[in-house]
ROTIMAR-765539 format. One record per residue (C-alpha): x, y, z; chain. Coordinates in nm, 4 decimals, padded with zeros to 6 digits, m for minus. Layout:
N
          x          y          z   kolvex
          X          Y          Z        A
...
This chain:
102
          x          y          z   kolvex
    01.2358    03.8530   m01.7957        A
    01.2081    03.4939   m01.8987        A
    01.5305    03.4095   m01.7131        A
    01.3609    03.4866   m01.3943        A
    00.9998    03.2999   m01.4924        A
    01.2347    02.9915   m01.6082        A
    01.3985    03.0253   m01.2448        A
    01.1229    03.1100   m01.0136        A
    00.9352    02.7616   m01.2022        A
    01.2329    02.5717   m01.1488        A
    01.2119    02.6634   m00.7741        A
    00.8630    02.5890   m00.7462        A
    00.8781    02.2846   m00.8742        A
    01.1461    02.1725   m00.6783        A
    00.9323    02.3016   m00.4326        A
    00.6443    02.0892   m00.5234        A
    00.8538    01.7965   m00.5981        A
    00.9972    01.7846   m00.2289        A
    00.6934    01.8348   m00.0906        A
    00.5428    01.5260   m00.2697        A
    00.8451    01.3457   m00.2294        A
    00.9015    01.3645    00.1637        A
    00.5923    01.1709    00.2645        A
    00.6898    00.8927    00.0422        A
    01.0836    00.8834    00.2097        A
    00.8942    00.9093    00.6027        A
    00.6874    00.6223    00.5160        A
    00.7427    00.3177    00.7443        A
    00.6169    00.0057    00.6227        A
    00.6212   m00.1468    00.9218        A
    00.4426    00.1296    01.1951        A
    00.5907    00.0421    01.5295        A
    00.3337    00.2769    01.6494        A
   m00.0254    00.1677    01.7892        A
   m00.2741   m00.0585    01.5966        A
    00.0097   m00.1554    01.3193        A
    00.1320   m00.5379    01.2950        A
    00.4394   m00.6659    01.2941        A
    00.6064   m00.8357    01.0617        A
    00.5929   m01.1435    01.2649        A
    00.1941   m01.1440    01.2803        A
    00.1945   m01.0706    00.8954        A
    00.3684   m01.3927    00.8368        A
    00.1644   m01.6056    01.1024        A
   m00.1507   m01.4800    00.9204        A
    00.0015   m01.5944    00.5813        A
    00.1062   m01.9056    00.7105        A
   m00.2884   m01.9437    00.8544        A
   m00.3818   m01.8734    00.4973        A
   m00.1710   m02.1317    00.3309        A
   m00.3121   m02.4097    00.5591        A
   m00.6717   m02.2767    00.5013        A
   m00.5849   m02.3523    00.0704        A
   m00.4345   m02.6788    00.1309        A
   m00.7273   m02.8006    00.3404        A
   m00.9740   m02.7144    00.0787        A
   m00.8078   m02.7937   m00.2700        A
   m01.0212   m02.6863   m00.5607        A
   m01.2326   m02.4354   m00.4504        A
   m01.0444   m02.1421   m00.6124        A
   m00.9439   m01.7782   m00.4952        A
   m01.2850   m01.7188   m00.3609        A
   m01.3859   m01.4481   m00.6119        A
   m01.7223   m01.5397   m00.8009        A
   m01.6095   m01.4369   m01.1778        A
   m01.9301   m01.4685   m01.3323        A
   m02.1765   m01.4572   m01.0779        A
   m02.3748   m01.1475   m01.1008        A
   m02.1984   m01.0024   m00.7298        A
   m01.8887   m01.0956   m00.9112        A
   m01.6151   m00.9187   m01.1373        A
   m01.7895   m00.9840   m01.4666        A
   m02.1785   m00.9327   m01.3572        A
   m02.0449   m00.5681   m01.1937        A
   m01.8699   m00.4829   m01.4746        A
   m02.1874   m00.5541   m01.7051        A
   m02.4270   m00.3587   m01.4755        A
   m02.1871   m00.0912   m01.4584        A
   m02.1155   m00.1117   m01.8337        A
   m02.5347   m00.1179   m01.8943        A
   m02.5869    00.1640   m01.6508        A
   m02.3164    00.4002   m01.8184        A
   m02.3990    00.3068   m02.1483        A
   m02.7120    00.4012   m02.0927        A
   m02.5978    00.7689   m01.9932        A
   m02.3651    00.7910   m02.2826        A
   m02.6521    00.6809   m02.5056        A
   m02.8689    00.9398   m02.2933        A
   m02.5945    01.2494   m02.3988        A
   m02.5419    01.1199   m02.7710        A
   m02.9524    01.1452   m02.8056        A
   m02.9596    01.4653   m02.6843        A
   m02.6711    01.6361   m02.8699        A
   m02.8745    01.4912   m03.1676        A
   m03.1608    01.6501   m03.0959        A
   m02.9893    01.9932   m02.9936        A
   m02.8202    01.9561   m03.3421        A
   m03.1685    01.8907   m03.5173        A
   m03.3246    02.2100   m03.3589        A
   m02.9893    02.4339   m03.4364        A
   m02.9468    02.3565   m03.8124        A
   m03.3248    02.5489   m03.9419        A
C-alpha cells in the first residue's frame, strides 16, 4: 500500500514539476512576435542612456534615498503604519489575556 502512494506521488510530482517547468523552457527572451523589441532597439536605448549619464555627471541614479517619496521615507511610513497594527494586535491579545485569567 505505501509502494503505490510512494509511486502515484512520484508521478504527480513529476507531473507538477513538468508542468512548471515547460513555460520556463518556451520562454523567448527576445518575442519576435508583435509589440516586443529587438535586441537591436534594446541596445540603441542603452546606448541613449549612457550619453544621457555622461552629459549630466553628478547627479546620481535618479532615486531620491531619503526624500520622503524615496526608498527610506517609504520604508519608514510603511514601517510606522505596520507597526502601528502590530502594536494594535499585541494590545489586544493583552487585553483578551487580562479578561481570560479571573
Amino acid at each position: 500500500m505505501t509502494a503505490n502512494k510512494s509511486i502515484l506521488a512520484g508521478m504527480l510530482f513529476a507531473f507538477l514539476a513538468a508542468a512548471t517547468m515547460l513555460p520556463l523552457a518556451a520562454a523567448d527572451v527576445y518575442p519576435t512576435g508583435k509589440g516586443g523589441t529587438t535586441l537591436e532597439e534594446d541596445l540603441a536605448l542603452a546606448r541613449q542612456k549612457i550619453a544621457e549619464v555622461k552629459a549630466h555627471p553628478g547627479e546620481g541614479s535618479g532615486t531620491p534615498v531619503f526624500n520622503v517619496n524615496g526608498v527610506v521615507g517609504a520604508s519608514l511610513i510603511v514601517g510606522g503604519i505596520f507597526g502601528g497594527i502590530f502594536i494594535a494586535f499585541v494590545a489586544q491579545a493583552k487585553r483578551h489575556a487580562m479578561v481570560k485569567t479571573y
